[in-house]
N, C-alpha and C positions, 0 to 999 in steps of 0.2 A: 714407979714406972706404970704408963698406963699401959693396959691391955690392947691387941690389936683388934681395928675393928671390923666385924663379920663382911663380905664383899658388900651385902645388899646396902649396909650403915655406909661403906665407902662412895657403895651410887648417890644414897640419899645425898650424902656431903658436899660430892661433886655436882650434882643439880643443883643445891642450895646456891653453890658458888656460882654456879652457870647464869642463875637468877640474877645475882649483884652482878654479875658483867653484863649483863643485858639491858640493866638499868642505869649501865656504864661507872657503875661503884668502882673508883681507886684501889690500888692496892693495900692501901695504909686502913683507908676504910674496911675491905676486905680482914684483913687483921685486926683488927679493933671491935669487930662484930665477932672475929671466931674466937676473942681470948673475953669478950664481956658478955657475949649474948648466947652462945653454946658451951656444951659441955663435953665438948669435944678434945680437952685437955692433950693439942697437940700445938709444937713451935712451930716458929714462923717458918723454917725450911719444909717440914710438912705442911704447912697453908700455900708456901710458894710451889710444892705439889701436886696440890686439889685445884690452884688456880690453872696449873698447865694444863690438867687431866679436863678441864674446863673447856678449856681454850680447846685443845681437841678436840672436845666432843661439839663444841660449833664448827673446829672446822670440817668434822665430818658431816655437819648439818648440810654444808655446800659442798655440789657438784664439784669445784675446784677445791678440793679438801687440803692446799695448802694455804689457802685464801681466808684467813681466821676474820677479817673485815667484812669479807663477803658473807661470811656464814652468821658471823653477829647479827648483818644486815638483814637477812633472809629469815632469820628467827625473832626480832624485831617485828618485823613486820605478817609475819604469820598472828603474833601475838595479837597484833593491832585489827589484824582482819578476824581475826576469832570474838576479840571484843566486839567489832562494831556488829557482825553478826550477832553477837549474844544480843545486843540491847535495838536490834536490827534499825543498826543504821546503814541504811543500804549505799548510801552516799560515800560516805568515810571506807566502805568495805569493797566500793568500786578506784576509791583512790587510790587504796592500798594495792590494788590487783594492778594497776596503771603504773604504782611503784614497781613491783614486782618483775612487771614487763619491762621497766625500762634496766632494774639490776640483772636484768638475765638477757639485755641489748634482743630482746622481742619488738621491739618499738619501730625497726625500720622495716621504711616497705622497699620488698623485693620488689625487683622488675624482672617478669618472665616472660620471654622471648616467645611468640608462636610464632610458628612458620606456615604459610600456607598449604594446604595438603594438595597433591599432585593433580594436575586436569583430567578431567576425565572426560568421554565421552555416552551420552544415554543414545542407545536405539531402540527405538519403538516399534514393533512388528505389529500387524493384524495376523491373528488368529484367523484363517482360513473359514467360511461359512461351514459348515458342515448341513449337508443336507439333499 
């Protein structure tokens, strides 16, 4: 029997997995990597745990925190805009911002109504001579 693992090993775990959903890794893949490439010596119903806890923690990445596609897409693209930043592609990291706008419906233009402000009238007096 394996020992359980300390909280911070279970973060580590769950961001590993967070990683292969982002990069849209299968579940079967997901499995195949925790039983050959870790030593994390847990079954698949514990992997189909870490992928939930996963799943979660994108969809708390997005605003609509039941929106697990939304929050993939938003941390995707964070990813993408951090890289081109790193290798300062300013190009590619204005795409992504264009993306961003358009997943969070930034994209349309508002029309805002002004109304004219009320008529007035100016009177101009002279100031009396003094003298």
């Amino acid at each position: 029997m394996t020992a359980r693992c300390t909280a911070a090993e279970h973060d580590i775990r769950t961001h590993a997995v967070v990683e292969l959903l982002l990069v849209g890794t299968p579940r079967q893949e997901i499995l195949r990597y925790v039983a050959e490439d870790t030593d994390w010596g847990i079954n698949e119903r514990q992997v189909d745990n870490y992928i939930k806890g996963a799943r979660d923690v994108i969809a708390k990445t997005a605003e609509r925190s039941t929106d697990v596609q939304f929050g993939l897409g938003q941390q995707r693209l964070n990813r993408l805009y951090n890289d081109a930043l790193r290798v300062q592609d300013l190009r590619t990291a204005l795409g992504v911002v264009r993306e961003q706008n358009k997943l969070h419906d930034l994209t349309t233009t508002k029309h805002v109504e002004q109304s004219a402000p009320e008529p007035f009238e100016v009177v101009l007096t002279r100031k009396p001579d003094e003298g």
